[in-house]
MIBA-551349 format. One record per residue: residue number from 1; residue in three letters; chain; x, y negated, z of N, C-alpha, C, O in turn. Coordinates in Angstrom, 1 decimal. Example, Ala and Ser with C-alpha at 12.3 -4.5 7.8 and 13.67 -1.06 7.14 Angstrom:
MIBA-551349
REC     n   res   chain     n.c1     n.c2     n.c3    ca.c1    ca.c2    ca.c3     c.c1     c.c2     c.c3     o.c1     o.c2     o.c3
REC     1   Ala       A     13.2      5.7      7.8     12.3      4.5      7.8     13.2      3.3      7.8     14.2      3.3      8.5
REC     2   Ser       A     12.8      2.2      7.1     13.7      1.1      7.1     12.9      0.0      7.9     13.4     -1.1      8.0
This chain:
MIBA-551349
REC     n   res   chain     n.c1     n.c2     n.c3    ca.c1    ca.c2    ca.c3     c.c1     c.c2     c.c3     o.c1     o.c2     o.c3
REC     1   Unk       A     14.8     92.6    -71.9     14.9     91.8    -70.7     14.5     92.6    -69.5     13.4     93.0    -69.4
REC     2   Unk       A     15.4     93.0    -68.4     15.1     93.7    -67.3     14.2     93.0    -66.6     13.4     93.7    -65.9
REC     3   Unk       A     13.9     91.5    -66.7     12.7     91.0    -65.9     11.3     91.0    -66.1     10.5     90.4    -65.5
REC     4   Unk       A     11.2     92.0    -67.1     10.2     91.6    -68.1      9.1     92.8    -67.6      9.3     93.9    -67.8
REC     5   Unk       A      8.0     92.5    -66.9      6.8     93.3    -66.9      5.8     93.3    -68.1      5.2     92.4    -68.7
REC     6   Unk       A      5.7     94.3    -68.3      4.3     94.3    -70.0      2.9     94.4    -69.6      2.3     95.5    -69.7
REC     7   Unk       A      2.4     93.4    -69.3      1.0     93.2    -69.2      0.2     92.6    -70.3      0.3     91.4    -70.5
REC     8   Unk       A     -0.6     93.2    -71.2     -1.4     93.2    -72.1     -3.1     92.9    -71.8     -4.0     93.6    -72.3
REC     9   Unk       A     -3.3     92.1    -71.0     -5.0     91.8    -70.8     -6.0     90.7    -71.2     -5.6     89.5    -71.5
REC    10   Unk       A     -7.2     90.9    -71.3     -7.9     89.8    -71.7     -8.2     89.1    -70.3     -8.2     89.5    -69.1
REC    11   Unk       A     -8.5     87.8    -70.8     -8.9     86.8    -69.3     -9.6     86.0    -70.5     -9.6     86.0    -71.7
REC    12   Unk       A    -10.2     85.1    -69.5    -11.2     83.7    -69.8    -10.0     83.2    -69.5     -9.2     83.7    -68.6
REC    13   Unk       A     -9.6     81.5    -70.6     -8.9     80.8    -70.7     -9.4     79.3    -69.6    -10.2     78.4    -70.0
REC    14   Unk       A     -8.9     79.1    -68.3     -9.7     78.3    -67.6     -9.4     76.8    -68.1     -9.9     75.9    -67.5
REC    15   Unk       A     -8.7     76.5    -69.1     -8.8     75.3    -69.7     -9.9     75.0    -70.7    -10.5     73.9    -70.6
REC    16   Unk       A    -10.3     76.1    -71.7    -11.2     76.1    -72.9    -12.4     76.9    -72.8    -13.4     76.5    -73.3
REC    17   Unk       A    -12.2     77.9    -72.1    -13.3     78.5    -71.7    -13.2     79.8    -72.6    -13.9     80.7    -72.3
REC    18   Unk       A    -12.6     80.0    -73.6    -12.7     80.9    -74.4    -12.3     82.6    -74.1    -11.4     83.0    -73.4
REC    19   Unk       A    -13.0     83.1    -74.5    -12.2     84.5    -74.0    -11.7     85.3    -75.0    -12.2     85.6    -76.1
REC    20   Unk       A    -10.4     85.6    -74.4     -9.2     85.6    -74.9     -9.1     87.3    -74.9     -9.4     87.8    -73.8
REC    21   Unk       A     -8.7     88.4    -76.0     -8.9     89.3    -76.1     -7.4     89.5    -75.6     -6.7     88.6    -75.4
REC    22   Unk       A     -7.0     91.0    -75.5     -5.7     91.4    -76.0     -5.1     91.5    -76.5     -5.6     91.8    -77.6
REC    23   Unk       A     -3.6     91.2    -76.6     -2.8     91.0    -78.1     -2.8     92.6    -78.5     -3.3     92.8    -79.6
REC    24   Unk       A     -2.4     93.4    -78.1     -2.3     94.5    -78.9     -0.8     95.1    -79.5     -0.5     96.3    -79.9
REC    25   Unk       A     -0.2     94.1    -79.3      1.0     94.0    -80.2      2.3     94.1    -79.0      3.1     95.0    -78.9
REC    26   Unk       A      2.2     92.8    -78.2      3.0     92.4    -77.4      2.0     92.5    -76.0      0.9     93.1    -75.8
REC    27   Unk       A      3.0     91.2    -75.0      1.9     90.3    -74.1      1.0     89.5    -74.3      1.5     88.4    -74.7
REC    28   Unk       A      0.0     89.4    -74.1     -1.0     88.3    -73.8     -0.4     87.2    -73.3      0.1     87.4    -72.2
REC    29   Unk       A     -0.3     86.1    -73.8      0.0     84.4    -72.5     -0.3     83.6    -72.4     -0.1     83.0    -71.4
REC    30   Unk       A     -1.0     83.2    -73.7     -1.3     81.9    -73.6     -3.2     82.1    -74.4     -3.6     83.2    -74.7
REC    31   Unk       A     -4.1     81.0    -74.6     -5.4     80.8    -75.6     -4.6     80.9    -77.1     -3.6     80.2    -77.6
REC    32   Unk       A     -5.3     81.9    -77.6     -4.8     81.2    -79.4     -5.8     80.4    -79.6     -6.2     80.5    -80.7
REC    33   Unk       A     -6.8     79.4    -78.7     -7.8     78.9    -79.6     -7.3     77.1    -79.1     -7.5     76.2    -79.9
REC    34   Unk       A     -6.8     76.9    -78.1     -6.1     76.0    -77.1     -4.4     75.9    -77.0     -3.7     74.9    -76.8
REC    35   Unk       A     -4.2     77.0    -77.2     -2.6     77.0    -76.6     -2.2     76.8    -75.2     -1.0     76.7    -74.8
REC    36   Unk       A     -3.2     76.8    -74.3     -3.0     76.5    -73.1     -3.1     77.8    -72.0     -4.0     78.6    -72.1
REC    37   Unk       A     -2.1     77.9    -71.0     -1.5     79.0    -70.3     -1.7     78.7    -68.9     -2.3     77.6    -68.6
REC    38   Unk       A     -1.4     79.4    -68.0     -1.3     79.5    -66.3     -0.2     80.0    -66.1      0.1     81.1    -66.6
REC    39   Unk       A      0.7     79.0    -65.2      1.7     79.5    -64.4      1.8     80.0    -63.3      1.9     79.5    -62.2
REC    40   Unk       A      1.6     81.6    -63.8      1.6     82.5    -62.8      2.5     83.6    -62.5      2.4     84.5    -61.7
REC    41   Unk       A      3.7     83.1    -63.5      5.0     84.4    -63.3      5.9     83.2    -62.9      5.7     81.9    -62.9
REC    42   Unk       A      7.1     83.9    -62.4      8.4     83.6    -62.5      9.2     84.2    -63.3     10.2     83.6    -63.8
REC    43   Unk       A      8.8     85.4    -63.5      9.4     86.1    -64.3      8.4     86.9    -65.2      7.4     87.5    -64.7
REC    44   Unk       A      8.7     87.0    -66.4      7.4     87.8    -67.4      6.5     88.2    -66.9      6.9     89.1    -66.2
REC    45   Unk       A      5.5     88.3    -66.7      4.7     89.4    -66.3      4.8     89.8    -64.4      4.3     90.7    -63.8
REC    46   Unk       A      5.7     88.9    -64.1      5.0     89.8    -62.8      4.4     89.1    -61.4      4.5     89.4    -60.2
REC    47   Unk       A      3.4     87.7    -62.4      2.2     87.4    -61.4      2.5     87.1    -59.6      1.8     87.3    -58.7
REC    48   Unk       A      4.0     86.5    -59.7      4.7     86.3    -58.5      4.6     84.5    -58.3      4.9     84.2    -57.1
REC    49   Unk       A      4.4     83.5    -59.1      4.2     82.2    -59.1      3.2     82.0    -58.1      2.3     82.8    -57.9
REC    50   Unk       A      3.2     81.0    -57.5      2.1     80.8    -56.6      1.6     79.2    -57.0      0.8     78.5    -56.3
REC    51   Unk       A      2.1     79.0    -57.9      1.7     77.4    -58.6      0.4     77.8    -59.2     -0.4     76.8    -59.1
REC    52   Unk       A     -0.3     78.8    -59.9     -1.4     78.5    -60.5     -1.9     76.8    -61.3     -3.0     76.3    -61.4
REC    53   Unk       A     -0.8     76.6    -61.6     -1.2     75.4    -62.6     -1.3     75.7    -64.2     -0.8     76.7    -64.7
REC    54   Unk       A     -2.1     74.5    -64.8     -2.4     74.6    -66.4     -1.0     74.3    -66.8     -0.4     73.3    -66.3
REC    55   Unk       A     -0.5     75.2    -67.8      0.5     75.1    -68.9     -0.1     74.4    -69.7     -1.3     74.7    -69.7
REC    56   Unk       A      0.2     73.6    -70.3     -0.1     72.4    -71.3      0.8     72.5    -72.1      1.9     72.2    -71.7
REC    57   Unk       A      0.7     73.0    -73.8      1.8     73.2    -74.6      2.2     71.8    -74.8      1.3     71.0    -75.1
REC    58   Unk       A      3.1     71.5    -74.8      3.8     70.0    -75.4      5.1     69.8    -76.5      5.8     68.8    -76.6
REC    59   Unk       A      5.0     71.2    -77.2      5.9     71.2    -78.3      6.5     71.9    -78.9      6.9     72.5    -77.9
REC    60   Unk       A      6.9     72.4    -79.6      7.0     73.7    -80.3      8.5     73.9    -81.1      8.6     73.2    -82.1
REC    61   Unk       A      9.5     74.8    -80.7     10.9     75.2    -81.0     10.7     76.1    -82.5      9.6     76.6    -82.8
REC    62   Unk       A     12.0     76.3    -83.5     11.4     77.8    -84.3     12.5     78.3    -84.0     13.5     77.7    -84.2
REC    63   Unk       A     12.6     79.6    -83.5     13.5     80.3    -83.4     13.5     81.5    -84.9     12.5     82.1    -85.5
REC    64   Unk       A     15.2     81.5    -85.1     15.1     82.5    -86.1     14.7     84.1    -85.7     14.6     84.9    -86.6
REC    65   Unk       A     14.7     84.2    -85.3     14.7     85.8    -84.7     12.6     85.5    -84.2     11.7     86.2    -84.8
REC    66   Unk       A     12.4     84.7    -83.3     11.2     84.9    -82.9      9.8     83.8    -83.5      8.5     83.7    -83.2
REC    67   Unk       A     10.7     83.2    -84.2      9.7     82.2    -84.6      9.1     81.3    -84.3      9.9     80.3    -84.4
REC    68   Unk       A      8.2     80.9    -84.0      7.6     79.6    -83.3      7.4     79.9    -81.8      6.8     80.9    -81.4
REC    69   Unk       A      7.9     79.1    -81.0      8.2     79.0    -79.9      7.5     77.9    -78.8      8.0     76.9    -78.5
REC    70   Unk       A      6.3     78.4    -78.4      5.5     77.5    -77.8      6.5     76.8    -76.5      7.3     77.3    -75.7
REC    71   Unk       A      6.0     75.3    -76.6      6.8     74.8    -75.2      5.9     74.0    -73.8      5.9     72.8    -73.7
REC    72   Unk       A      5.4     74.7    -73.1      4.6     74.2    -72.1      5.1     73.3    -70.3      6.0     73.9    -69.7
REC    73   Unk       A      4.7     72.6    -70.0      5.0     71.8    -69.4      3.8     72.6    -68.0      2.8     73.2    -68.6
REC    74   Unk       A      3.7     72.8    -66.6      3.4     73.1    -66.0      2.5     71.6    -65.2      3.1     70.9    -64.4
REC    75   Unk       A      1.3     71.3    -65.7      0.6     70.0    -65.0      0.9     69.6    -63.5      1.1     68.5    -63.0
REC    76   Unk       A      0.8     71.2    -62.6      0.8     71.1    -61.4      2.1     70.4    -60.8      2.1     69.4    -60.2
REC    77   Unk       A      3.1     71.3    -61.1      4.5     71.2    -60.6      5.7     70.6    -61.8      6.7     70.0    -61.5
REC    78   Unk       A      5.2     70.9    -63.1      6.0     69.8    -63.5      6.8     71.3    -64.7      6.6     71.1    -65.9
REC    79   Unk       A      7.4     72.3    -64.3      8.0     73.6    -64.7      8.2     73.5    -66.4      7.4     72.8    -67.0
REC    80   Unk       A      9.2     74.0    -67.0      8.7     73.8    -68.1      9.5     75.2    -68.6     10.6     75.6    -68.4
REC    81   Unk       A      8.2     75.9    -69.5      8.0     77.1    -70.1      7.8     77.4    -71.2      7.1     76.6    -71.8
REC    82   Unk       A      8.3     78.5    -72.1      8.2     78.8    -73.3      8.0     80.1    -73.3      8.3     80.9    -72.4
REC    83   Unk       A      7.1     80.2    -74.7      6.4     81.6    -74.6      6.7     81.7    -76.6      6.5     80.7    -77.4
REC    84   Unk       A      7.1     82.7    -76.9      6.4     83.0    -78.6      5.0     83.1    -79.3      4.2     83.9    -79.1
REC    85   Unk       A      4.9     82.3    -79.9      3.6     81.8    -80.8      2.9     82.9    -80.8      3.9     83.7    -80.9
REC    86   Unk       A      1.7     83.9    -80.8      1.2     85.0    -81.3      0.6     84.3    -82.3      0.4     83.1    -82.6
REC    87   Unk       A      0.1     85.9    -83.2     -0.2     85.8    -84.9     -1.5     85.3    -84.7     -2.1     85.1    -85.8
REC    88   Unk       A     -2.3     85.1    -83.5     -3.9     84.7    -83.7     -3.9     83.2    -83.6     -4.9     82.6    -84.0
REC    89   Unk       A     -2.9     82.5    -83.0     -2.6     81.4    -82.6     -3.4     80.3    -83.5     -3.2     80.2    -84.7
REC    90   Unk       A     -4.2     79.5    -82.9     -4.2     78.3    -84.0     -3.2     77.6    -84.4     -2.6     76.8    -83.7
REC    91   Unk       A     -3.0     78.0    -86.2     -1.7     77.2    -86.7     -1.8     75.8    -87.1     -0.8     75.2    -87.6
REC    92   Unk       A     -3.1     75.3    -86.9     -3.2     73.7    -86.8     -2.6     72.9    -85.2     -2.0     71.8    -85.0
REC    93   Unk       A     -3.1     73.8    -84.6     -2.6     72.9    -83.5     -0.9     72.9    -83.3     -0.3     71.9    -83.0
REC    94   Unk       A     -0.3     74.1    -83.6      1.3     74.6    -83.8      1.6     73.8    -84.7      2.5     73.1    -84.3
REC    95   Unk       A      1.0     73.3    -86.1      1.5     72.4    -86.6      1.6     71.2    -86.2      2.7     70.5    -86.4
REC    96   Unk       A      0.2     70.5    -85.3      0.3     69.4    -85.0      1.2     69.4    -83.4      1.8     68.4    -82.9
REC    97   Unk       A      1.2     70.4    -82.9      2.7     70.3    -81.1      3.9     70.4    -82.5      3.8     71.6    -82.3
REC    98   Unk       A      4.6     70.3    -83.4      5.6     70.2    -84.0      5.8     68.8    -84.7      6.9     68.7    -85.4
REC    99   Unk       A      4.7     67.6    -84.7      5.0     66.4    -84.8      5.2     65.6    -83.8      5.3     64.4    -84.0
REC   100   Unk       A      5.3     66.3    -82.2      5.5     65.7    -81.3      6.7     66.0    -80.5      7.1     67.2    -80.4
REC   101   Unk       A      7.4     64.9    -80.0      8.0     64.9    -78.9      8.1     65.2    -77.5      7.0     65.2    -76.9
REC   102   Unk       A      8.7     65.3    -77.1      8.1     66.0    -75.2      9.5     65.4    -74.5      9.8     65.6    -73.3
């Protein structure tokens, strides 16, 4: 993806409070402990959004190629965003955003 900036960092999750290491692998985006994100791109990684609202995951896609596919709803403005599951993710809560609707 040409839009794609690769930012890999840790932050405090301002919904859970948890702090959130580096993935290592890929990008960082979301809490694996919450699932909950900040809309702060427009485009991957490049911190151009000026909404600063909580991503609220509200549902979950499987893609064959990428697998579980988080689906977040932006509280502030409304936006709605998808990010790929990381492997630290809590897979309870992935299971339970996959018995709901959005």
């Amino acid at each position: 993806m040409a839009n794609f900036t690769v930012i890999d960092e840790e932050f405090t999750c301002e919904y859970c409070g948890n702090k959130v290491n580096k993935l290592g692998y890929s990008c960082r985006n979301h809490c694996p402990k919450c699932l909950h994100s900040k809309h702060v791109d427009k485009n991957p990684g490049d911190r151009e959004e000026m909404c600063h609202g909580d991503l609220e995951p509200i549902g979950i896609e499987i893609d064959s190629k990428k697998g579980y596919v988080i689906i977040f709803r932006c509280k502030k403005c409304g936006m709605i965003r998808k990010n790929k599951a990381a492997k630290d993710d809590d897979m309870n809560l992935i299971i339970n955003l996959s018995t709901k609707q959005y």
